[in-house]
N, C-alpha and C positions, 0 to 999 in steps of 0.2 A: 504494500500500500504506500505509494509515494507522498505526494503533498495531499494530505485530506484539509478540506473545509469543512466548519460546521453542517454546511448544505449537501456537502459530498460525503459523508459518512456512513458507508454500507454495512451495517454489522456483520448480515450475511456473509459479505467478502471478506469481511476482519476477523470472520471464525475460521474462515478457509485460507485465509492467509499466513494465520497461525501455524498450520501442517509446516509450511513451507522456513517459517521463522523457527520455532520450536524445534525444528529439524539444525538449522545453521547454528542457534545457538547449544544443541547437545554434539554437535560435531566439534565445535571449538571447546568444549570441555573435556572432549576425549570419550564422550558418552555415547549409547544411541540411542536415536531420536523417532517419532511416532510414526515417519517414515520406513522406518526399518522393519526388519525382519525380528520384532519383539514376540515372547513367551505370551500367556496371559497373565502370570507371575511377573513378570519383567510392566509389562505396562501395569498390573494395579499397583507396583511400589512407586512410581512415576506417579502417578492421581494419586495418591496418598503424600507424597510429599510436597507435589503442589500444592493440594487442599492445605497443608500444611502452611505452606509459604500464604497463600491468601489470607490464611487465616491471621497470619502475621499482621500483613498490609491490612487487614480490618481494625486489629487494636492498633495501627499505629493511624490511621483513621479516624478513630473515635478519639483521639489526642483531643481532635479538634472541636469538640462538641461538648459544649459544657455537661459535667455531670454532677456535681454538688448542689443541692438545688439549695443548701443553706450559704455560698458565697456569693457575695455581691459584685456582679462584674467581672465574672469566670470569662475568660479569653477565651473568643468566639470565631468561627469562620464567616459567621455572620454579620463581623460589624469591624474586620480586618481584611483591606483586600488582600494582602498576601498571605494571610491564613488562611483564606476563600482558596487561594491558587494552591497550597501545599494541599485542604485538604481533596480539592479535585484532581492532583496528580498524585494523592494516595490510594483516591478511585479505581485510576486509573491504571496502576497496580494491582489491583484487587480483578480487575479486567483482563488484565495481562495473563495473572495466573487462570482464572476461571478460563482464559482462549489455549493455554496449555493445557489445560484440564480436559477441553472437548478434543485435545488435537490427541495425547494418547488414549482416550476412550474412542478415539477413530470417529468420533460425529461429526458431519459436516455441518454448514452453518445452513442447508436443506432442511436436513433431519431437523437439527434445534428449532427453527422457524416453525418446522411442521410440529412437530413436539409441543412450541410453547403455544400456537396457533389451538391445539386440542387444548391444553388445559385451561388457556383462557376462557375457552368456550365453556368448558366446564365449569369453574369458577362461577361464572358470571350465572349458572343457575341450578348449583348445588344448593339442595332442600336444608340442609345442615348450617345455614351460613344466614346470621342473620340481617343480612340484605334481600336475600332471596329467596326465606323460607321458615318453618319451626322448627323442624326435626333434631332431634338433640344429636350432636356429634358420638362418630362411635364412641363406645367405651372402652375399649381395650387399648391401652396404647403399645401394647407388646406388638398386636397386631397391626396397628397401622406401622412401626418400625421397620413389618417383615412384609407390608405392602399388600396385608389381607384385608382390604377394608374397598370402602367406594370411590375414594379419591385416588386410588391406585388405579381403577379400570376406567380413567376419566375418558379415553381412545374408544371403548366398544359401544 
């Protein structure tokens, strides 16, 4: 993805572009990349230590976001522009690993689209959700973990 503008920003292509980056930068580490010829062992320690690193870039993220709500005038990305800018380039981060994340899980930024396209749809008129309904949320949360529940089949 060369010069992107706000107006030019195709996520679809920024997830597919990821294959190709995520690729160059586990070549220059000596590593391989989602391109390659990986195990399925070999790519989920790869999404494991992404998720990791994101998870990183989330706490270093929430830097910026006041959370004491008993100080007065906690330092804000709201009301600093260059706090605004660090924490949209922590974002940004957070972006980067999530587009590593889809590239060794082998999703294209097709799939994703399609994927979140379904749950959206879902979302917007599950019974369980109260914008769009009564039904009390399952009870089990063992089983919505292992993705036994209704929001797992939002696709059928």
């Amino acid at each position: 993805m060369a010069s992107v503008t706000p107006d030019s920003f195709d996520f679809i292509e920024f997830i597919n572009e990821g294959f190709t980056s995520q690729q160059k930068y586990a070549k220059a580490a000596g590593f391989k990349g989602p391109l390659d010829d990986l195990s399925p062992d070999q790519r989920y320690a790869k999404i494991i230590e992404h998720m990791g690193h994101l998870m990183e870039e989330m706490v270093e993220a929430r830097v910026y976001v006041p959370r004491r709500s008993w100080k007065n005038n906690e330092p804000s990305y709201l009301n600093d522009p260059e706090l605004r800018k660090e924490f949209v380039a922590e974002l940004f981060d957070i972006t980067l690993f999530f587009r590593s994340i889809l590239a060794f899980a082998g999703i294209s930024g097709e799939e994703f689209a399609a994927g979140a396209s379904a749950k959206m749809g879902y979302n917007a008129t599950r019974k369980d959700h109260n914008v769009n309904g009564n039904e009390s949320a399952v009870q089990d949360p063992s089983a919505e973990l292992h993705g036994d529940c209704p929001s797992a089949n939002f696709d059928n």
